[in-house]
N, C-alpha and C positions, 0 to 999 in steps of 0.2 A: 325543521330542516326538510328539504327536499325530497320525494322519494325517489332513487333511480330511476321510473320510468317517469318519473316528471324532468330528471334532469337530461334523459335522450331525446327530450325531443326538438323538435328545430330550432324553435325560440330562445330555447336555455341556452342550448351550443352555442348559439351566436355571440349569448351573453357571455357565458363563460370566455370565449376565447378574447372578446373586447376586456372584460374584466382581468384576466390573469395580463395579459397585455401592459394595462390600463397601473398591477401593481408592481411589473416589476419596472416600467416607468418611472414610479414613486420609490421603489426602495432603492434603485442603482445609484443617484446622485447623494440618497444621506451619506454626510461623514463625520456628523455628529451623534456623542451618544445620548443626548437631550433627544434630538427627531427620531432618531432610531425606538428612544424608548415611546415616546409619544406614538409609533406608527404600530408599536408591537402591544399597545395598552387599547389601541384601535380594535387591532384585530384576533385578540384574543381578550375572552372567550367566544364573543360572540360569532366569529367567523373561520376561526381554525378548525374548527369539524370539517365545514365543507372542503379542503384540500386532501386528504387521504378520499373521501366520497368521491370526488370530481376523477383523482386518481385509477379509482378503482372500475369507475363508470367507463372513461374515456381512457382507457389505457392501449386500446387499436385504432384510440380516433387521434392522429397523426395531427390534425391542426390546430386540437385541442390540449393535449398532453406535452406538445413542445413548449408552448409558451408557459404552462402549468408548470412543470418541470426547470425553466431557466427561472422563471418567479421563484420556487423554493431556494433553487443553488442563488440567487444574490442576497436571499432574505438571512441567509446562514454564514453569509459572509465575512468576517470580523473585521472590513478593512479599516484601517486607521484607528483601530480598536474601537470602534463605534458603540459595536456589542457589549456593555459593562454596566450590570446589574447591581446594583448594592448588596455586601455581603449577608445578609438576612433575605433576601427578596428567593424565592424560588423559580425564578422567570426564566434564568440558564437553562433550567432542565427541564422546563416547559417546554421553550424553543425547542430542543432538541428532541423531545418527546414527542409534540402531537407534531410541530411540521418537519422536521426532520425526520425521524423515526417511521413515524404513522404512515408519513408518504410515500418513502420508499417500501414497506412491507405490502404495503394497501397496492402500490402502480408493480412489483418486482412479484409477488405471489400471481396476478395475474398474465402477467408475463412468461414465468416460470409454468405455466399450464399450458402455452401454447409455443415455448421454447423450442427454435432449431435452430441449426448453425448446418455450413456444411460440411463434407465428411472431411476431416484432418487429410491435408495433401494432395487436397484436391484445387486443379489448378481455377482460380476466378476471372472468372471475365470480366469486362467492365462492367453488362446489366448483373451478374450476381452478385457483383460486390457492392455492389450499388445498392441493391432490393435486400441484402440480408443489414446491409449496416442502418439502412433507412426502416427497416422493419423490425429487429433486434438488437442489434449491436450497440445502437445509438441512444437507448433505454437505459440500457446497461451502463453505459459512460457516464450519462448522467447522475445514473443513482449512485456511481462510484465517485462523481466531481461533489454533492451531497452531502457524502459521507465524510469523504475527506475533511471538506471546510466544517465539518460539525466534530469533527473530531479533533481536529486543530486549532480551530477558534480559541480555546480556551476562554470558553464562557459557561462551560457546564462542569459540574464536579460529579463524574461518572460514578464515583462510587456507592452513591444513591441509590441505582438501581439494585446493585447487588445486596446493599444492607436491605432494603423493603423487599427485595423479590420480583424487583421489574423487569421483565426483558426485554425490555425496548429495546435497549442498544446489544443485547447478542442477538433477537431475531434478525434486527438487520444487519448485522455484520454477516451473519450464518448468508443469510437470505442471497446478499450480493455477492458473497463468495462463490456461496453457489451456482448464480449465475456467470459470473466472470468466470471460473475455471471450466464451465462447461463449452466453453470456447476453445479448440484448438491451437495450440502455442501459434501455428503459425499463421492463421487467419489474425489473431491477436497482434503478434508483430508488423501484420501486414496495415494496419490501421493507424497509422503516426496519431490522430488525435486521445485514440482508442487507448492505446500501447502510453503512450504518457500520463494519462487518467490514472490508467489501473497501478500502473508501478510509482506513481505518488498516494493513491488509498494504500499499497503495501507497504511503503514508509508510515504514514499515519498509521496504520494498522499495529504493525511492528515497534514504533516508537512508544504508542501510548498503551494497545493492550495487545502486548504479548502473550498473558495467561489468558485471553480469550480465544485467541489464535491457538497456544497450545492443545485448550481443552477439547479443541474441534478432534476429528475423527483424522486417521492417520492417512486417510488418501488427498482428506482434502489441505494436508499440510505438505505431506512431501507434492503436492500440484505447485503450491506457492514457491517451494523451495526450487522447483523446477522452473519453474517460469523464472525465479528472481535469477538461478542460472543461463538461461537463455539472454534476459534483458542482457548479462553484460556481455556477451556479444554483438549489443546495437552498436549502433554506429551513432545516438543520440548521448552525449554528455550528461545531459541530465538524467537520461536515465539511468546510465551509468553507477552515477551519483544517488541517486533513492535505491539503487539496489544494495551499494554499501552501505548506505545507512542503514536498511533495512536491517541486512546480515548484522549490522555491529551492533542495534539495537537492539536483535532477540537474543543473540547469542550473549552478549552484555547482562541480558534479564538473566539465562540459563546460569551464568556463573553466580548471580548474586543470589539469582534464587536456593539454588543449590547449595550455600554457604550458611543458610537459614541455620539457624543453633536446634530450635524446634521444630517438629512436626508440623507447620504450617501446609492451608491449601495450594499457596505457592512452591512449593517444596514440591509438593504433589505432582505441581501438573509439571514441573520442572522434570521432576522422573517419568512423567509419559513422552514430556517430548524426547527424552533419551527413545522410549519404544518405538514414537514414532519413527524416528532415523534408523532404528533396525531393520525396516521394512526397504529400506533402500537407503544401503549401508556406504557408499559408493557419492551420493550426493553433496557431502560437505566438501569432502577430498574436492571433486568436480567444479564449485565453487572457486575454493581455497587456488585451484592451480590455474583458473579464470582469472583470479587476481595477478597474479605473481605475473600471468602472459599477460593481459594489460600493461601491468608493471614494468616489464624488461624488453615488450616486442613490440610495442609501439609508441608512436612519439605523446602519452600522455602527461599532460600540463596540472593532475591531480594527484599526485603523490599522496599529500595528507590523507584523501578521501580515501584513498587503499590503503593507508598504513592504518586505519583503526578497525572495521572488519579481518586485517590480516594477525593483527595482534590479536583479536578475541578469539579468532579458530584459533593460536597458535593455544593460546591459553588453555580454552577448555578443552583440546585435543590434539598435545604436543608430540605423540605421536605420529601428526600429518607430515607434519614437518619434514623427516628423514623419506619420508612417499614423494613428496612435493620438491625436495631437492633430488633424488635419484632420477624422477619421470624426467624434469629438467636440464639436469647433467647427461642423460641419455641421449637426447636431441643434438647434442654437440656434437660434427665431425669431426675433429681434431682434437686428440688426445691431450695436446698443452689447454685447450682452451677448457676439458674438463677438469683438467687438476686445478686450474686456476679457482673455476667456477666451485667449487666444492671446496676452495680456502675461504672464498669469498663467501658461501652458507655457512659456512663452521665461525668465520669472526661474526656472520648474523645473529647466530646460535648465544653466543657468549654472552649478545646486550640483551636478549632475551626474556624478563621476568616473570613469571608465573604470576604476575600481580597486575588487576585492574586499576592500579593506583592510580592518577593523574601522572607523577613523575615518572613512573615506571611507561606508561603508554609515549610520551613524549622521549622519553630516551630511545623506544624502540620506533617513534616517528623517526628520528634525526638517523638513527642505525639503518636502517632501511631506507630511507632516500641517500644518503651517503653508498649503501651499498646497493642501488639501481641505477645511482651515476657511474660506479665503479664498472659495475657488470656487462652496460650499454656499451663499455669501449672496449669491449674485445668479442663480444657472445657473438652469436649468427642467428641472423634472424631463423624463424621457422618454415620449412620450405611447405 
């Protein structure tokens, strides 16, 4: 293999960027998993070292690490289910290991060294939003567009790492967290490509490992929590949309986990994420009543997507409830309109079940949009 200063120097660069070019040429158009496998039996072993190296080398050289970077996100791509290994084969967690993994820690640790953003609230001009998205921000996207498809693909069975002791996939989940929340919420939302990236890795995130996100430390979870509260005030549906999934996914985990008969590690981290939310006791509530204003004060076409985040708070923290109707009922000018408004939570209340069950969540689907049709014809909006 090459030694770094063999690969700075002008000649390689050149190569490298013809080459990274040159494969994700070749991989973009497979959509079979015959060629797919045939291109991935190419180039490993004998060529996947040099991507974390070339990473690691070229990660401030802008003409090199772009096309490095789009090469890994289409090579992890599962479209058309291309990516499908034979169930003995170890090649899922290959892929995900040396270029998935390796890359993002190898290009995201050097990055993270020379990491700035600018200060929260401060207003951007065209040149610095320009030079910090072109210089940092655009790093960062990509190792979160990466992550995502390697953790959604469904071509790796994650749990491997943990039974042997890999940390492949928590350094770089830690890794890119760390650099996304070191961003400012609103530099973040100020980035439409930026801002859609990060809040579909916190759907994958939240969907598949929840107890990894748990385990993390309590600042960098109520960050997420915080952000995923912000996303629902975009104005972007989709995003909208990966924030309730989010919420419905981890807090979905928190009830199941917490139901554990035994003493499991899930149990565990299940009761730290309770600690975590004591640090900032005030964030689910904040959430929860995101929802409900989505739900009743503006003209949204996604009822279902809010009735399953809205049922799992209600679940694991029934208490919100009587907070989340009072804040609401308070808003109302007119005294008829709150007594109505507080008949119309109380018959909500009633379809209400303490239960994750499938029929239980679908009853309290159809209760809740029945009772956001009702409510829409009398309430006032919020001034």
């Amino acid at each position: 293999q090459p030694s770094p200063e063999a690969l700075r120097m002008p000649q390689c660069r050149e190569e490298a960027i013809k080459v990274f070019r040159m494969l994700h040429g070749l991989v973009f158009p497979i959509a079979s998993r015959k060629s797919f496998t045939i291109v991935f039996d190419w180039l490993y072993p004998k060529y996947t070292p040099l991507f974390p190296r070339c990473a690691d080398v070229y990660q401030s050289d802008h003409d090199v690490i772009k096309p490095l970077l789009e090469f890994i996100t289409e090579l992890v791509n599962n479209r058309n289910s291309r990516i499908s290994f034979d169930a003995y084969s170890p090649n899922g967690i290959i892929l995900f290991r040396e270029c998935c993994s390796r890359v993002v820690v190898a290009y995201g640790q050097r990055l993270a060294a020379s990491f700035t953003t600018l200060p929260a609230g401060r207003p951007m001009t065209p040149v610095s939003s320009q030079d910090i998205y072109r210089e940092q921000y655009r790093g960062v996207g990509k190792c979160l567009e990466i992550l995502t498809r390697g953790l959604s693909g469904e071509f790796c069975n994650f749990g491997v790492f943990a039974l042997y002791g890999d940390t492949a996939l928590s350094d770089a989940l830690s890794l890119v967290l760390q650099l996304s929340l070191a961003i400012p919420n609103d530099q973040l939302m100020a980035f439409p490509k930026l801002m859609k990236t990060f809040f579909s890795f916190v759907e994958s995130l939240c969907t598949h490992h929840s107890a990894i996100l748990c385990g993390l430390d309590s600042t960098m979870v109520i960050k997420v929590l915080a952000n995923i509260a912000s996303g629902l005030k975009s104005t972007e549906t989709q995003v909208i949309t990966n924030c309730c999934n989010s919420i419905d996914a981890l807090i979905s985990w928190y009830i199941t986990s917490k139901k554990k008969i035994s003493a499991t590690q899930q149990q565990t981290l299940a009761t730290r994420f309770e600690s975590h939310l004591t640090t900032r006791p005030d964030i689910m509530p904040t959430i929860l009543y995101s929802l409900f204003e989505i739900l009743l004060f503006t003209d949204c076409q996604y009822e279902y997507t809010l009735a399953m985040p809205i049922h799992s708070l209600l679940v694991a923290s029934p208490q919100y409830f009587a907070e989340i109707q009072a804040r609401i009922v308070a808003v109302q000018p007119v005294a008829g309109q709150q007594e109505r408004l507080t008949e119309s939570f109380n018959a909500l209340a009633n379809e209400t079940e303490p239960s994750m069950e499938p029929k239980a969540r679908e009853k309290f689907t159809n209760a809740l949009i029945s009772f956001a049709h009702q409510v829409k014809s009398y309430i006032s909006p919020i001034s």
